[in-house]
C-alpha positions in Angstrom: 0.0 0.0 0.0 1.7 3.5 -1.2 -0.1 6.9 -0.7 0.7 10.4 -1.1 0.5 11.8 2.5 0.0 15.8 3.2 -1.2 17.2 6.3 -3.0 21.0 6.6 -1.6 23.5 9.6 -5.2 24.4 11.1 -6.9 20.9 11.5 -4.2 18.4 11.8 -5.8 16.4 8.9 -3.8 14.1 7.0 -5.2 13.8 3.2 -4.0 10.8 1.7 -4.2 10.4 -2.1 -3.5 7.3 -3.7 -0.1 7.0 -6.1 0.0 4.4 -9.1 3.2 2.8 -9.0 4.2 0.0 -11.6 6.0 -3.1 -9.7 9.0 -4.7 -11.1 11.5 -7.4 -10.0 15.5 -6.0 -10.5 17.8 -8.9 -10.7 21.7 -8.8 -11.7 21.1 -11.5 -14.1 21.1 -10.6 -18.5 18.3 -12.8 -19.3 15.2 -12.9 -17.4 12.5 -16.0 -18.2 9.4 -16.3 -16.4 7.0 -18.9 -17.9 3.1 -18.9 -17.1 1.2 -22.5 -18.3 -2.0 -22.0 -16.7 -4.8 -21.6 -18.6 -4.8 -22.7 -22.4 -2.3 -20.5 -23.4 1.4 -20.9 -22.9 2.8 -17.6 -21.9 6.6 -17.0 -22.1 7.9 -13.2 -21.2 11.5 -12.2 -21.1 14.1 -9.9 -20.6 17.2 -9.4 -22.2 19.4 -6.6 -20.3 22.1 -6.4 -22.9 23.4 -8.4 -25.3 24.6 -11.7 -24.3 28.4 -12.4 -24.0 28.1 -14.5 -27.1 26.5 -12.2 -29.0 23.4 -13.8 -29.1 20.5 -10.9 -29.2 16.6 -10.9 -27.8 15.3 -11.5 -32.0 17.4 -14.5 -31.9 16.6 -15.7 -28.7 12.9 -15.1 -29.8 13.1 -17.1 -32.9 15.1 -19.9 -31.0 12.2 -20.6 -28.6 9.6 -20.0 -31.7 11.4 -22.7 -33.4 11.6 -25.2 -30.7 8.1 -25.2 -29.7 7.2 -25.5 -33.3 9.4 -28.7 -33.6 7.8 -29.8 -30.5 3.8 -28.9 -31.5 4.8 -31.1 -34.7 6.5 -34.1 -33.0 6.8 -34.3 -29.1 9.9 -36.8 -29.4 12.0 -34.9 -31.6 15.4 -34.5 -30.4 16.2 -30.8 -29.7 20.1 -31.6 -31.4 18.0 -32.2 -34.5 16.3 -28.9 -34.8 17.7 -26.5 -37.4 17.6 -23.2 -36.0 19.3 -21.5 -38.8 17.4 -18.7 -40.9 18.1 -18.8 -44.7 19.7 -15.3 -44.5 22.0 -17.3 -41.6 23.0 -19.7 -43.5 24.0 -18.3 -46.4 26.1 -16.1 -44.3 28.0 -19.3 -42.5 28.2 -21.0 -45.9 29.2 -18.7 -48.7 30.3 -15.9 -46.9 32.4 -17.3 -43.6 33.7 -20.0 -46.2 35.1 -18.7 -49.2 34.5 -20.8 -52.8 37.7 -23.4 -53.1 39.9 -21.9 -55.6 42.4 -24.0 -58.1 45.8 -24.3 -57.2 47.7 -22.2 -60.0 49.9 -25.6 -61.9 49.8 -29.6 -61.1 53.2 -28.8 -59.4 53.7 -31.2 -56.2 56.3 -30.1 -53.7 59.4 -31.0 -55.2 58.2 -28.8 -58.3 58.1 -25.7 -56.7 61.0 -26.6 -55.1 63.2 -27.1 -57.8 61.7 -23.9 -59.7 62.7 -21.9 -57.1 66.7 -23.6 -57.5 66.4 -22.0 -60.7 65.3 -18.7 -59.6 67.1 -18.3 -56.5 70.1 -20.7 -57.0 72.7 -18.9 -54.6 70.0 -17.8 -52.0 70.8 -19.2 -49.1 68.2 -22.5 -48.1 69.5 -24.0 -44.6 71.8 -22.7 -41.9 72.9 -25.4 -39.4 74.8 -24.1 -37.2 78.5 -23.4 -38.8 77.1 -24.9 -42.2 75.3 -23.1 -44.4 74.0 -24.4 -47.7 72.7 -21.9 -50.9 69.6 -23.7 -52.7 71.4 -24.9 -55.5 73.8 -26.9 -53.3 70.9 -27.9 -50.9 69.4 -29.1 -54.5 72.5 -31.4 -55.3 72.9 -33.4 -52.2 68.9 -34.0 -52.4 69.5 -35.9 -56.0 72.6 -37.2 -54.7 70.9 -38.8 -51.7 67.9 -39.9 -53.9 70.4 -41.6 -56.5 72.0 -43.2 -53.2 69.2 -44.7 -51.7 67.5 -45.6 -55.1 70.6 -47.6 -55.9 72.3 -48.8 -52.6 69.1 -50.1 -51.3 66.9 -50.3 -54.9 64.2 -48.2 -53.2 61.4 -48.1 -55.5 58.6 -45.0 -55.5 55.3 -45.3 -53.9 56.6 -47.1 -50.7 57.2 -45.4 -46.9 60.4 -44.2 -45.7 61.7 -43.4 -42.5 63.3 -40.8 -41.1 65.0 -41.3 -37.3 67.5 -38.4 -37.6 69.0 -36.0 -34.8 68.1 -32.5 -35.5 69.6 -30.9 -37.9 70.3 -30.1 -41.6 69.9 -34.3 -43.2 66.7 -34.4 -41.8 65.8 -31.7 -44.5 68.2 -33.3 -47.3 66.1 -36.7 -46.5 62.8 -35.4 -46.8 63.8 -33.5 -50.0 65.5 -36.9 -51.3 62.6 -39.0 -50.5 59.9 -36.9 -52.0 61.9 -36.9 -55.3 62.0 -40.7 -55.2 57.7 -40.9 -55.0 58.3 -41.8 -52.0 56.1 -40.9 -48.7 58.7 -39.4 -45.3 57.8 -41.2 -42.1 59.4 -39.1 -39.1 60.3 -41.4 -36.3 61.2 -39.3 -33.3 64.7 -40.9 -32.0 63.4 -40.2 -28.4 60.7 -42.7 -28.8 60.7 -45.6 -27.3 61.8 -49.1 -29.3 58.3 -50.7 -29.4 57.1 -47.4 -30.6 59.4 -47.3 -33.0 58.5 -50.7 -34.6 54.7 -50.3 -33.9 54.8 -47.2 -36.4 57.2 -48.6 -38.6 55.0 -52.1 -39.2 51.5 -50.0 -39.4 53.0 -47.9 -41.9 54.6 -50.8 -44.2 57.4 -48.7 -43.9 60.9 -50.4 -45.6 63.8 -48.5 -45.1 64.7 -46.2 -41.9 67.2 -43.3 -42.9 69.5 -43.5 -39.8 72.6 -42.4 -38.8 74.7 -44.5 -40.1 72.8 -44.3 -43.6 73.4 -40.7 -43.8 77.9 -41.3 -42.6 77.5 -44.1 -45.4 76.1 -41.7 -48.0 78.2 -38.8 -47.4 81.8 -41.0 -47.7 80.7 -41.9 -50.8 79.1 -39.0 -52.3 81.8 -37.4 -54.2 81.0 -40.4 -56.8 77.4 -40.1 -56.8 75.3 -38.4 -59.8 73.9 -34.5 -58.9 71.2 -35.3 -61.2 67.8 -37.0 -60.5 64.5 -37.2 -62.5 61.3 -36.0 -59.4 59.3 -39.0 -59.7 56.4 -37.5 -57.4 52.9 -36.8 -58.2 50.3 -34.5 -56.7 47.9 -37.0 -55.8 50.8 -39.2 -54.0 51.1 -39.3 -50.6 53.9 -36.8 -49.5 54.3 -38.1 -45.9 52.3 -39.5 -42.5 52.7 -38.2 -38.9 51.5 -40.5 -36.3 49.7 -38.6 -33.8 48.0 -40.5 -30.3 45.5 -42.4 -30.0 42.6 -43.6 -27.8 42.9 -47.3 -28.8 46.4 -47.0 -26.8 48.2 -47.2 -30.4 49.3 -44.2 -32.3 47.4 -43.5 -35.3 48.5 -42.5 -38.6 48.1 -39.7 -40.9 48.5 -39.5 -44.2 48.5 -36.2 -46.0 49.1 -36.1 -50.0 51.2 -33.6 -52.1 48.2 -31.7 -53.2 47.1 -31.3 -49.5 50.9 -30.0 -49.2 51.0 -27.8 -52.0 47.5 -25.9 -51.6 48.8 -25.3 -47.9 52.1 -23.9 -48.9 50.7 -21.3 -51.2 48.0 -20.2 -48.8 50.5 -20.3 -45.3 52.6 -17.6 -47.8 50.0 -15.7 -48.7 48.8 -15.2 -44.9 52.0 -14.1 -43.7 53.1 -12.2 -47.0 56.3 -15.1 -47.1 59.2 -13.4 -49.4 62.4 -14.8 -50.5 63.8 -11.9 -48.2 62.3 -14.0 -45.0 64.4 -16.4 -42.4 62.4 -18.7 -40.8 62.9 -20.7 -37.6 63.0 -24.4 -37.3 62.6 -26.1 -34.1 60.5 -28.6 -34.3 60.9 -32.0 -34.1 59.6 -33.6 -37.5 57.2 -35.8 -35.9 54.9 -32.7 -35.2 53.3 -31.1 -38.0 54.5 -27.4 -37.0 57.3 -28.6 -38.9 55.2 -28.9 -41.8 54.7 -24.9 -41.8 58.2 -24.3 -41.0 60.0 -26.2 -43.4 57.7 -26.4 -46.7 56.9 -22.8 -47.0 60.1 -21.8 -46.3 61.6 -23.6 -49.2 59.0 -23.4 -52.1 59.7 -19.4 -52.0 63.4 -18.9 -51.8 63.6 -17.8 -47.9 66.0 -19.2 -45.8 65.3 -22.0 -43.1 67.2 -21.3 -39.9 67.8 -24.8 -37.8 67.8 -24.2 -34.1 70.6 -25.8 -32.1 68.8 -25.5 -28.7 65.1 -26.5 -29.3 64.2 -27.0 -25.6 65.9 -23.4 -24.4 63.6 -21.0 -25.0 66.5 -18.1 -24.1 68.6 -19.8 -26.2 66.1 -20.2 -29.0 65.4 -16.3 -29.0 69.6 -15.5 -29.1 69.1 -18.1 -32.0 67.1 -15.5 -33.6 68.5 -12.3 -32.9 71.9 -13.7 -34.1 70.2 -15.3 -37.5 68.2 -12.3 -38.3 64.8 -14.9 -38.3 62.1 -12.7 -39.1 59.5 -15.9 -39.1 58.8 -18.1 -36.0 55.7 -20.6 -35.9 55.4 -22.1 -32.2 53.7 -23.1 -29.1 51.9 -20.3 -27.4 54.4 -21.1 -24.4 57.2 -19.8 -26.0 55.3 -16.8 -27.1 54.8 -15.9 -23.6 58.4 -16.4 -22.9 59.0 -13.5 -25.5 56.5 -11.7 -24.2 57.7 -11.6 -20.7 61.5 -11.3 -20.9 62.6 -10.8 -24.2 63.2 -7.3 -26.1 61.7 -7.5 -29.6 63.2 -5.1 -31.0 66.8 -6.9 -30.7 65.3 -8.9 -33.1 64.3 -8.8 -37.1 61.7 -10.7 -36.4 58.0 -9.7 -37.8 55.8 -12.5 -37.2 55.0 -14.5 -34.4 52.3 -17.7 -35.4 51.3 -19.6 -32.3 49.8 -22.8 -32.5 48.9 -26.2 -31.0 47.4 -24.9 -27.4 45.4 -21.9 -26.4 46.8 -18.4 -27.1 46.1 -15.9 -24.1 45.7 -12.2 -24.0 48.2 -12.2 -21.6 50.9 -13.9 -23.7 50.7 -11.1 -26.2 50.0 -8.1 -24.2 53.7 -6.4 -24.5 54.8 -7.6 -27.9 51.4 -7.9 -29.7 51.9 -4.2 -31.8 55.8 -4.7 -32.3 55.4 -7.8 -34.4 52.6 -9.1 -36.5 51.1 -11.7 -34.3 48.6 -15.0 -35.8 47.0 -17.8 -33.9 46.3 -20.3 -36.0 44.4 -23.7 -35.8 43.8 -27.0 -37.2 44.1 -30.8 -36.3 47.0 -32.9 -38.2 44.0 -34.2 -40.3 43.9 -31.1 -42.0 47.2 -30.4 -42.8 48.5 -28.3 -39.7 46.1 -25.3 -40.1 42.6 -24.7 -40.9 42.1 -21.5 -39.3 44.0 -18.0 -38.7 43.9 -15.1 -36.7 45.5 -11.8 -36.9 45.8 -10.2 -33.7 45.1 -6.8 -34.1 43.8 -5.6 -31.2 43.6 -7.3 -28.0 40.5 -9.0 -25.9 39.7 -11.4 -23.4 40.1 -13.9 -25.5 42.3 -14.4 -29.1 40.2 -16.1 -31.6 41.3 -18.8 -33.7 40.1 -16.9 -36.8 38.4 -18.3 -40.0 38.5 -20.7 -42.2 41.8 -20.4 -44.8 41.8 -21.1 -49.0 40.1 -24.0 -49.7 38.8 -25.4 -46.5 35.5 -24.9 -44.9 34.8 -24.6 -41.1 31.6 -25.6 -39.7 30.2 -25.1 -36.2 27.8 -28.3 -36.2 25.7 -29.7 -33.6 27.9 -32.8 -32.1 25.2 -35.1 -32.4 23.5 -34.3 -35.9 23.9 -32.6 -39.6 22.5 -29.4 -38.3 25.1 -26.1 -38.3 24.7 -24.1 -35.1 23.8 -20.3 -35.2 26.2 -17.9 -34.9 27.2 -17.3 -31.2 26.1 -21.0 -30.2 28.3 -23.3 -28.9 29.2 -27.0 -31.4 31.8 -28.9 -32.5 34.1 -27.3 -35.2 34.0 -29.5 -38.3 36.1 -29.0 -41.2 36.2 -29.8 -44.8 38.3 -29.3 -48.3 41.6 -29.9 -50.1 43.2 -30.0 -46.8 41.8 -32.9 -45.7 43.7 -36.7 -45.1 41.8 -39.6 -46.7 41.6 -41.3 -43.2 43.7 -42.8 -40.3 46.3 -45.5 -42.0 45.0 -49.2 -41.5 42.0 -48.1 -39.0 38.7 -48.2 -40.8 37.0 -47.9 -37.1 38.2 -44.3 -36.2 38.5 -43.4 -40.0 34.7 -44.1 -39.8 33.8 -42.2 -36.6 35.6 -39.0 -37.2 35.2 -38.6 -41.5 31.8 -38.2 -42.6 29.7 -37.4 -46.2 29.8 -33.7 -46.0 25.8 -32.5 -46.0 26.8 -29.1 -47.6 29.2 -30.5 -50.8 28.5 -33.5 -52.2 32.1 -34.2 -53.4 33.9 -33.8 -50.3 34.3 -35.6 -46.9 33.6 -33.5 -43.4 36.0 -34.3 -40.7 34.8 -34.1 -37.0 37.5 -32.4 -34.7 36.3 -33.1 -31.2 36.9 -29.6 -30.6 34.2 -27.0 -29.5 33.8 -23.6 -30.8 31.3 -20.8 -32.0 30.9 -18.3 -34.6 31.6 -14.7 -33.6 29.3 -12.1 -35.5 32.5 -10.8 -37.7 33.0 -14.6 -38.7 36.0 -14.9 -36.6 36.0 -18.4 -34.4 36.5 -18.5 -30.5 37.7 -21.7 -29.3 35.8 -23.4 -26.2 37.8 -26.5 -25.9 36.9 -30.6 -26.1 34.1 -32.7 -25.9 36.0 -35.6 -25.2 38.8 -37.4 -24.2 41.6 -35.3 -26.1 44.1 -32.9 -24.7 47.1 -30.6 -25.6 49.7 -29.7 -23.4 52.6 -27.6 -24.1 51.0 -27.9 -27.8 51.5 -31.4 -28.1 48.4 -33.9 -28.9 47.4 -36.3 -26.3 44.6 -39.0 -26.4 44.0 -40.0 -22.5 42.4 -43.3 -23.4 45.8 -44.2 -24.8 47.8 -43.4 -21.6 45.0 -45.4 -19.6 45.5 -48.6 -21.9 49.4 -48.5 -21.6 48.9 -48.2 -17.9 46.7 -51.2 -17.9 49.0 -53.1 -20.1 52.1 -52.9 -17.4 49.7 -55.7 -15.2 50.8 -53.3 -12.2 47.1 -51.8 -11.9 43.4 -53.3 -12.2 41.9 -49.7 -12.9 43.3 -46.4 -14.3 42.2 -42.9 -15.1 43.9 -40.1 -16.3 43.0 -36.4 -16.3 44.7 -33.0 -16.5 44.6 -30.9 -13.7 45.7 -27.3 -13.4 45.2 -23.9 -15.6 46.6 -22.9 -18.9 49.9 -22.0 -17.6 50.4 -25.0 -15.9 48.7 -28.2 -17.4 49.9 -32.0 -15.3 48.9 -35.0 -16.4 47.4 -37.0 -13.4 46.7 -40.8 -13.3 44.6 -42.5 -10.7 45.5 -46.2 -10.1 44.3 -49.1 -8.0 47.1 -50.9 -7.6 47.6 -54.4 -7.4 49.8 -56.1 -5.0 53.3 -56.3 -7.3 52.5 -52.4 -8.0 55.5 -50.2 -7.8 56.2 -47.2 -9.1 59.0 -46.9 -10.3 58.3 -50.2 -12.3 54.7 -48.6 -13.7 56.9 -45.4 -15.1 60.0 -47.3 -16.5 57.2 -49.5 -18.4 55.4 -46.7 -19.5 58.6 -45.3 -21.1 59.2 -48.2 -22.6 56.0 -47.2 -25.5 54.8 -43.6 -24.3 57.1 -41.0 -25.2 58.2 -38.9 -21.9 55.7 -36.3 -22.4 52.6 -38.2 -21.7 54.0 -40.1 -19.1 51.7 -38.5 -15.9 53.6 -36.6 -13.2 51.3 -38.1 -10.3 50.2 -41.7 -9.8 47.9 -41.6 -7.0 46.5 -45.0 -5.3 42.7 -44.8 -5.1 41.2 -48.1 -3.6 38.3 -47.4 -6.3 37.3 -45.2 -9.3 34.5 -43.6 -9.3 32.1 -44.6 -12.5 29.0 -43.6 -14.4 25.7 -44.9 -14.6 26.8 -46.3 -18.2 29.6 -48.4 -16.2 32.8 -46.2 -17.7 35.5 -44.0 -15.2 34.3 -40.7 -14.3 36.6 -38.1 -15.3 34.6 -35.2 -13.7 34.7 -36.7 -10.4 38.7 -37.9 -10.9 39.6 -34.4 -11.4 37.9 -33.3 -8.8 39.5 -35.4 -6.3 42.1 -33.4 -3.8 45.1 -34.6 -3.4 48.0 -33.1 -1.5 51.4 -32.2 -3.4 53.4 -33.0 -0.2 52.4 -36.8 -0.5 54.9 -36.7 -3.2 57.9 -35.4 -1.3 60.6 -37.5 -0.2 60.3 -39.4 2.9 63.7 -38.6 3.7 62.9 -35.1 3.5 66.3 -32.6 4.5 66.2 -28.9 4.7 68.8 -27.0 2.4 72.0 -26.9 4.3 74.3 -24.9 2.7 73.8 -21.3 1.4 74.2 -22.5 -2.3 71.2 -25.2 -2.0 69.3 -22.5 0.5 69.2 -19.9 -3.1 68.1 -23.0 -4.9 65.3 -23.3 -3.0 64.2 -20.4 -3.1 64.3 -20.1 -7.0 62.5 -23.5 -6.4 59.6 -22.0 -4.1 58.9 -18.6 -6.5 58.5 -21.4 -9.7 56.5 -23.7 -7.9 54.4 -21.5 -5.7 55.8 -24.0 -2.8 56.6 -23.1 0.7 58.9 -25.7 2.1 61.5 -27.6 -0.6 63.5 -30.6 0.4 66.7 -31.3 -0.7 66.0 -34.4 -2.3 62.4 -33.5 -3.7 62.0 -34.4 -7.1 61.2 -30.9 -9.7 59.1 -32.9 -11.7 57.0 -34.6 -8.9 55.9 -31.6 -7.1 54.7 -29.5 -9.6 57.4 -29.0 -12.3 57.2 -29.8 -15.9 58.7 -29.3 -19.5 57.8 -25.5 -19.4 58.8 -24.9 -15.8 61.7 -26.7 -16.2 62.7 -23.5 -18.9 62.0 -20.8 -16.4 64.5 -22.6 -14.1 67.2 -23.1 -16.1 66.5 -19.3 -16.8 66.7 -18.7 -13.5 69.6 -20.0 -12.2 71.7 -19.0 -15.2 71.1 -15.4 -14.7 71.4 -16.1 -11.0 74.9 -17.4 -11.3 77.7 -17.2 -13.8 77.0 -20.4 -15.4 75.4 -22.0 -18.7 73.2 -25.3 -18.4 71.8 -27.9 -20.2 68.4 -28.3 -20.4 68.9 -32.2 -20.5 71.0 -31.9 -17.3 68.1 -30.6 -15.5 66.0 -33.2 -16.9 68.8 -35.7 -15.8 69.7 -33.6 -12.1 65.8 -33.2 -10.9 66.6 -32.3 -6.9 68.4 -29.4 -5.4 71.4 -31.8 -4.1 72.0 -32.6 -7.6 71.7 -29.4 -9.3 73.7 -27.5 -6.8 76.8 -30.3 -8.0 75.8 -28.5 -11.4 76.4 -25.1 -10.5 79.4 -25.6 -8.2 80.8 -27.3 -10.9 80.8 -24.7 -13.7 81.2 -21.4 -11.7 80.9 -19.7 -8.5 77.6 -17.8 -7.9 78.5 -14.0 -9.3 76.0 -11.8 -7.1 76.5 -9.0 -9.7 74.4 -8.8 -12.6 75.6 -11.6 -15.1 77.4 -10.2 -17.7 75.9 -10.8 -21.2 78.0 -12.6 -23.7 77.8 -9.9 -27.4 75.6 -11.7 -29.5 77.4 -11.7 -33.4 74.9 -11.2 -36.0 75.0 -13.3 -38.4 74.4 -10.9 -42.1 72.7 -13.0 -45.3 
C-alpha cells in the first residue's frame, strides 16, 4: 500500500491520495525468463538486459524458442540436437560468406616442383643454416639428387613405398625429406626419443621399408663425391607426400597421411597469410614428428627464404639468441614460447615480424607487450587437416584471441555434435572441417577413420571431418575456441589422447583400474593418473614400463592410489569426479625429506619456491614430482643461469631433478657472481 500523505496546519488532517506505482522485480542476471502455463495459453515473457556475451540478441533468442516449440507442436519426441535453427539469411552467411569458394591451385606442381623452380630462380640464395654450415639452394638441390640416387641404388628403393626418417636434428633431416619426396616416396618421421616398441609399432602399421639413420646418412656422405647431382622427381600430386602419427585412444598411435596436393594448396595459402618473401628467415625447431614442422619447413623452401635450424630447441633463451643472431624474421610455435618473449625478451633486438602460435590456447596475456611490435597470428587446425585450418591476426587485444576463419580451400563448420545441423552464430558446437586439406583417413584403421570422417551434408564431393573440438561463430566470422568434448588434450602444444595413456597403464599388469586427467590452468597443465594398484605395483616399475611405448611427455607426473574409481551410470570411469578429487602435493615429497644446508642449496630453493608456488623444498624432492614440468623446467634453467655465472643444459636438468643434484651442477661450472651476469655480445650473423 503507497499513498501520497500531506497534512494541513489548522486541523491536523492528514489527506492521503492514492499514487500508481508499476512493480518490477530488478535482478543482476542478463536474461530474465518467467513462464506462465495456466490456462490454455502458454505464456513466455523475457528480458534481455544487454546483449549476451556470445553475441546472441533478444530477435534471436525469440526465434530460437519459436522454433523449438514449433518442432515440438509437430513431433513431441523430436530431439532438440535435430532442430535446425538456422534462418536462410543465416545460412547463407555461414556457408558462402564465412567459407570462401575453393579456388584452383595455380599448376599440377607437387612439392618438389616448386622446389626445384625456385633452384632456378634463387640458386645462390641461401636454403638451410645449421649451425656453422650453411647451404645456398642450388647446393641444398644437389645433395637432395645425390641422396635420392644413393638410396634408389644402394638399397633399390622403388617410388610409392614409406620411408623413414629417425635423424638427430639438424640439416639431413631436411636433405632426407627433399631426397625421399623426389623418389615418389612418402617421409615417415620417427622421433629418436621414442621408445623401441614405438618405434616398430609405427614402422609395421605404416609398411614402412627403409629407416634413414645415422649411419645411412655417414655411409652416404663418404661416398658421395661419386654419386650423380642429377635426379629425374618421380612424385605426383595425388601421392602421398608423408604420415605423422599422432595419439591415440585405442592405446596405439594412429597415422596420418597427408598427400602432395594437401601440401602444395597449404604452402601457397601459409605464404600468402604471412606475406612469405624470398627476403624471409624462418625458424626451425621442431621436431619432425609434429606437423608445426610442416609450416616451418615447406613454405620456407618453395619461396626462396631461408630455413634457420635451431641448435637449442628446448631453451627457450637460447632459442630467441638463436634468432637475434640469424636475423629470423618468421617463428611458428607453441603459445608457451610466445609468452616467454613476451615476458623477458626485447623484440626489437630482433628482425623478427611474425609470431604464429599454434597447437594450445593463445592468451591475452601472452601477447600483451609484444602484440603491436610484431605481427602476431593464432592459428588452428588438427594434423587431419594439414597443420592449419584457421588464422587469426591479432590486431587488437581481448579477453580472448580467436582462432580466426577458415583459410583457402577449407570450410569450417560449427555443427551440432550429435546431428547434420550447423549451429547459429554465437552458439556453442563442434568445429568441423572440410576441403583440399583434408587426409583420406587414419592409415590401417577403418573404425576411427569411420567415426571421425563423414559425407559432407553441404558438398556433395567432399568428406567432413569431426574435430572433437568445441567452438562458435563470432558475428565478424571470426571463431573462438571453447575447448573438447572428449577425451583429447594438448599440453605444451603437443596432442594427447588419454584413453591411450590409460591402456598403456593397464597393459604394465601393475594396476586393475586407471584414469587419467589434467589438472591445473593454462599455464600450468599436469597429467594425473589414478590407479588401483595391485599387489606387485611399484612405481618406479609402472613409469619405466610406461617409457618403454609412451614418449616422456605423456607419461603423468602423479600416480595416485585410489582403492576405487568412481564410474557412471553407463559403467565407464568418471573423469569429472577424478579431477575433482584433492590430493595433496606434499604426498609426493621425499620421505627422507632434508632442509637446504648450505647457502648454495638455500638460493636454490628459493628459485624452487617462486617457480612452484611451494613453501617448504626438500633437498632431495624431485622438480618434476611436485609440480614441475617441461615449461617450468625452462623458467629454471632461466633462472639459475642469470642467478649465477653459469650456462646449463636443459637435458641436465631433466637428468639432475633435486636441489642436491643441481647444486653439484652449478658448483661445478662457476661460482655464484651476485653482480648482474654479464651478457655474452651476441654476433649477427648478415645473409
Amino acid at each position: 500500500y503507497n499513498s501520497l500523505v500531506s497534512s494541513s496546519e489548522d486541523d491536523n488532517t492528514v489527506d492521503e491520495e492514492p499514487l500508481d506505482i508499476e512493480y518490477f522485480e530488478a535482478t543482476n542476471t542478463d536474461l530474465d525468463l518467467s513462464i506462465d502455463a495456466s490456462g490454455d495459453v502458454l505464456r513466455l515473457e523475457y528480458t534481455l538486459n544487454r546483449t549476451l556475451k556470445n553475441g546472441v540478441t533478444l530477435e534471436q533468442l525469440h526465434r530460437y524458442i519459436d522454433l523449438f516449440l514449433s518442432a515440438y507442436a509437430v513431433n513431441s519426441q523430436t530431439k532438440i540436437d535435430d532442430i535446425d535453427y538456422l534462418t536462410p539469411l543465416e545460412r547463407q552467411t555461414i556457408l558462402h560468406e564465412f567459407n570462401k569458394p575453393d579456388q584452383e591451385l595455380p599448376n599440377d606442381n607437387t612439392f618438389i616442383g616448386l622446389f626445384e623452380e625456385t633452384v632456378n630462380v634463387y640458386p645462390e640464395n641461401i636454403a638451410l643454416v645449421d649451425g656453422s654450415d650453411t647451404w645456398t639452394y642450388a647446393e641444398l638441390d644437389k645433395i637432395a639428387n645425390q641422396l635420392a640416387n644413393f638410396l634408389t641404388g644402394e638399397y633399390q628403393l622403388k617410388a610409392s613405398s614409406v620411408t623413414g626418417i629417425s635423424l638427430p636434428a639438424g640439416q639431413y633431416g631436411i636433405v632426407s625429406i627433399l631426397a625421399i619426396l623426389k623418389m615418389g616416396r612418402t617421409y615417415l618421421p620417427i622421433d629418436t626419443s621414442f621408445s623401441q616398441e614405438r618405434k616398430s609399432y609405427i614402422i609395421q602399421d605404416s609398411s614402412c621399408d627403409f629407416v634413414i639413420e645415422e649411419e645411412t646418412i655417414q655411409t652416404f656422405l663418404s661416398n658421395r663425391e661419386n654419386i650423380d647431382s642429377q635426379f629425374q622427381n618421380a612424385s605426383h600430386l595425388n601421392d602421398r607426400a608423408y604420415i605423422l602419427y599422432t595419439s591415440g585412444s585405442t592405446g596405439k598411435p594412429k597415422g596420418v597421411p597427408i598427400s602432395h596436393l594437401s601440401l602444395v594448396d597449404y604452402c601457397y595459402t601459409y605464404k600468402d597469410i604471412v606475406n612469405l618473401t624470398s627476403e624471409d628467415r624462418v625458424l626451425q625447431k621442431t621436431t619432425l614428428s609434429f606437423d608445426v614442422s610442416v609450416e616451418e619447413i615447406f613454405p620456407t623452401l618453395a619461396v626462396g627464404a631461408g630455413l634457420v635450424i635451431s641448435q637449442n630447441r628446448m631453451d627457450f633463451k637460447a632459442v630467441f639468441e638463436e634468432c637475434i643472431k640469424y636475423n629470423v624474421t618468421v617463428v611458428s610455435t607453441n603459445p608457451f614460447f610466445v609468452q616467454y618473449i613476451n615476458e623477458n625478451c626485447d623484440v626489437e633486438r630482433t628482425a623478427l615480424r611474425v609470431i604464429v602460435s599454434g597447437g594450445d590456447t593463445l592468451q591475452s596475456k601472452y601477447i600483451d607487450k609484444i602484440w603491436q611490435q610484431v605481427d602476431i597470428y593464432n592459428g588452428y587446425g588438427p594434423t587431419e587437416s594439414t597443420v592449419c585450418a584457421t588464422y587469426y591476426k591479432v590486431e587488437h587485444l581481448g579477453a580472448s584471441v580467436p582462432i580466426g576463419k577458415s583459410i583457402r580451400n577449407r570450410q569450417v563448420y560449427i555443427m551440432s555434435p550429435s546431428s547434420d545441423n550447423l549451429m547459429p552464430i554465437g552458439l556453442v558446437g563442434e568445429i568441423c572441417i572440410a576441403g583440399k586439406g583434408l587426409t583420406e583417413g587414419y592409415l590401417n584403421n577403418e573404425k576411427q577413420t569411420a567415426a571421425k570422417f563423414f559425407n559432407n551434408p553441404f558438398n556433395s564431393l567432399g568428406k567432413l571431418y569431426r574435430t572433437g573440438d568445441l567452438g562458435k561463430w563470432l558475428p565478424d566470422g571470426n571463431i573462438e575456441f571453447l575447448g573438447r568434448n572428449d577425451y583429447q588434450v594438448n599440453i605444451r602444444g603437443k596432442r594427447i589422447e588419454l584413453e591411450e595413456i590409460e591402456v598403456c597403464i593397464l597393459k604394465t599388469g601393475l594396476v586393475s583400474s586407471a584414469g587419467v586427467v589434467v589438472v591445473g590452468d593454462t599455464d600450468n597443465k599436469s597429467l594425473v593418473a589414478y590407479i588401483v594398484p595391485k599387489s606387485t605395483y611399484e612405481k618406479s616399475a609402472l613409469v619405466k614400463s610406461l617409457a618403454s611405448f609412451l614418449p616422456q611427455y605423456m607419461i603423468p607426473g602423479y600416480f595416485i592410489e585410489q582403492e576405487e574409481l568412481p564410474i557412471t551410470l553407463n559403467g565407464k570411469i568418471d573423469r569429472k569426479k577424478l579431477a575433482a578429487i584433492e590430493f595433496n602435493v606434499e604426498e609426493f615429497r621425499s620421505k627422507d625429506q632434508i632442509m637446504p644446508r648450505t647457502a648454495l642449496e638455500k638460493k636454490l630453493a628459493d628459485i624452487w619456491k617462486e617457480i612452484l608456488g611451494l613453501d617448504v623444498i626438500g633437498i632431495h624432492d624431485n622438480f618434476f614430482e611436485i609440480g614441475g614440468n617441461s615449461i617450468l623446467v625452462m623458467q629454471l634453467k632461466y633462472q639459475l643461469e642469470n642467478r649465477f655465472s653459469t650456462q646449463i643444459e636443459i637435458v641436465s636438468l631433466f637428468e639432475h631433478f633435486t636441489i642436491e643434484s643441481q647444486a653439484l651442477i652449478v658448483s661445478s661450472n662457476h661460482k655464484e657472481n651476485s653482480s648482474s651476469t654479464q651478457k655474452e655480445e651476441i654476433t649477427e650473423i648478415k645473409f
